[in-house]
C-alpha positions as CSV (number, residue, x, y, z in Angstrom):
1,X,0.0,0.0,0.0
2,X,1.0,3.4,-0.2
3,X,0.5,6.1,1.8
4,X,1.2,9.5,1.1
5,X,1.7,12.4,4.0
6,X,1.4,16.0,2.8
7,X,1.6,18.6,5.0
8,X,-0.7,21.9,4.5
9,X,-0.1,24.7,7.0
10,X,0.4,23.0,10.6
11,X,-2.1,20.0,9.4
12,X,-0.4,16.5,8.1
13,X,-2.5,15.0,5.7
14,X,-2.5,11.3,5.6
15,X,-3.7,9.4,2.1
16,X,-3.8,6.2,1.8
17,X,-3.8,4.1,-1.4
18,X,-5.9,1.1,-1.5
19,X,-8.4,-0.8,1.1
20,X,-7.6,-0.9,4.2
21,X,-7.3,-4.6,4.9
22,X,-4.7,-6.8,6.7
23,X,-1.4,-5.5,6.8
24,X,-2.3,-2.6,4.6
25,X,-4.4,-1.2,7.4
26,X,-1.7,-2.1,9.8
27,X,1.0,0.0,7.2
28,X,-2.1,2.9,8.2
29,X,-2.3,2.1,11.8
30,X,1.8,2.2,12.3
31,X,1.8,6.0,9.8
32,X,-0.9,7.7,12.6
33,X,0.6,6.3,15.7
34,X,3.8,8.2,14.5
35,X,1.9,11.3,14.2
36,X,0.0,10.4,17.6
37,X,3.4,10.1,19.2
38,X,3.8,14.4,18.6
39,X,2.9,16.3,20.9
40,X,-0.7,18.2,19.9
41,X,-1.2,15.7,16.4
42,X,-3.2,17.4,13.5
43,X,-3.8,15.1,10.8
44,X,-6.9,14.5,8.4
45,X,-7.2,10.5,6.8
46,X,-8.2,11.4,3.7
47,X,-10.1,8.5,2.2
48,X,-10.3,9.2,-1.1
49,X,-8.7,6.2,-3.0
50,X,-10.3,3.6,-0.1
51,X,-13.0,1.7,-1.4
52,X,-12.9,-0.5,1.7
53,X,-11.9,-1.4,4.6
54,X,-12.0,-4.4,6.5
55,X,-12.1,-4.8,10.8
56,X,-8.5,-4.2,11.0
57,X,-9.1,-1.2,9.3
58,X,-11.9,0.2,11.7
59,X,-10.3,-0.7,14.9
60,X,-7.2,1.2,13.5
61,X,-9.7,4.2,13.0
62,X,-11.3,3.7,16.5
63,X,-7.8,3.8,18.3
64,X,-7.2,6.9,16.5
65,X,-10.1,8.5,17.3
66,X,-10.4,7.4,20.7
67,X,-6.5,8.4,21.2
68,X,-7.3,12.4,20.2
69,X,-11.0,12.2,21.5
70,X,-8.8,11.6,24.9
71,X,-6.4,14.6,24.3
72,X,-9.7,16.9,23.6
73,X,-9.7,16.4,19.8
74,X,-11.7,14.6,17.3
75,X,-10.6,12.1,14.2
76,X,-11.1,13.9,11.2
77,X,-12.0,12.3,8.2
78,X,-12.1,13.2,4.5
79,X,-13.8,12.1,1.4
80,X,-15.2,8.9,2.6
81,X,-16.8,6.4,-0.1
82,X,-20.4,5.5,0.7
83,X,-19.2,1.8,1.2
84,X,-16.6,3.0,4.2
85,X,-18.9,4.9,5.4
86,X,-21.3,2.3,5.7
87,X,-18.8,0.5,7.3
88,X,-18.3,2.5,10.0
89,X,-21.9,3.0,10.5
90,X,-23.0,-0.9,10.6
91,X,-20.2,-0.9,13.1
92,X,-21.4,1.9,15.0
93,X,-18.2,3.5,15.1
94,X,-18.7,6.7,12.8
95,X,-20.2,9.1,15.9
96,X,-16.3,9.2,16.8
97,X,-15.2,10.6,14.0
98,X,-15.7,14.5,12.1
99,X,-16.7,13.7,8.4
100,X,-15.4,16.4,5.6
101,X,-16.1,16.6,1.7
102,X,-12.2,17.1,1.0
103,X,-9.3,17.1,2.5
104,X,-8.7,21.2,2.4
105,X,-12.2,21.2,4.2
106,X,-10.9,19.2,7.2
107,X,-7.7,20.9,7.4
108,X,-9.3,24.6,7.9
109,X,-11.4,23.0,10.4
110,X,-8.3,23.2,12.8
111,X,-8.7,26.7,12.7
């Protein structure tokens, strides 16, 4: 999988490449706990180019989200296809996470 990191302003933004199965979403999970490692993390997942994601994948999401929701922030989330978003809703996991259109969206949301 690959996974690019832009940064824009003070905000990283993380895009992964592919689903988000196996070890692909553990290539994800090890990228965010880097950022979650900094002191006062901003990043957006921008989910453009995921059509899918399998458990791995949401638990990854979950620990993220619950990780900032514990240092007063919020997981934010961009461009998320209607079948990951699904996902997340079946699982009941999408109230801990900000959905945004775009990535640019999500990233003035910091401010």
């Amino acid at each position: 999988m690959n996974i690019e990191v832009k940064r824009l302003g003070t905000v990283d933004v993380i895009t992964p490449h592919g689903p988000l199965v196996d070890e692909d979403a553990e290539s994800l999970i090890t990228t965010v706990q880097k950022r979650l490692a900094t002191p006062n993390p901003r990043f957006v997942l921008d989910l453009t180019d995921v059509p899918y994601l399998d458990s791995r994948g949401v638990e990854g999401i979950v620990e993220a989200a619950d990780d900032l929701r514990q240092r007063g922030g919020r997981l934010r989330l961009a461009a998320v296809g209607a079948t990951c978003r699904e996902i997340l809703e079946l699982t009941g996991q999408s109230r801990r996470v900000e959905y945004f259109d775009d990535a640019h969206t999500a990233v003035r949301s910091f401010l």
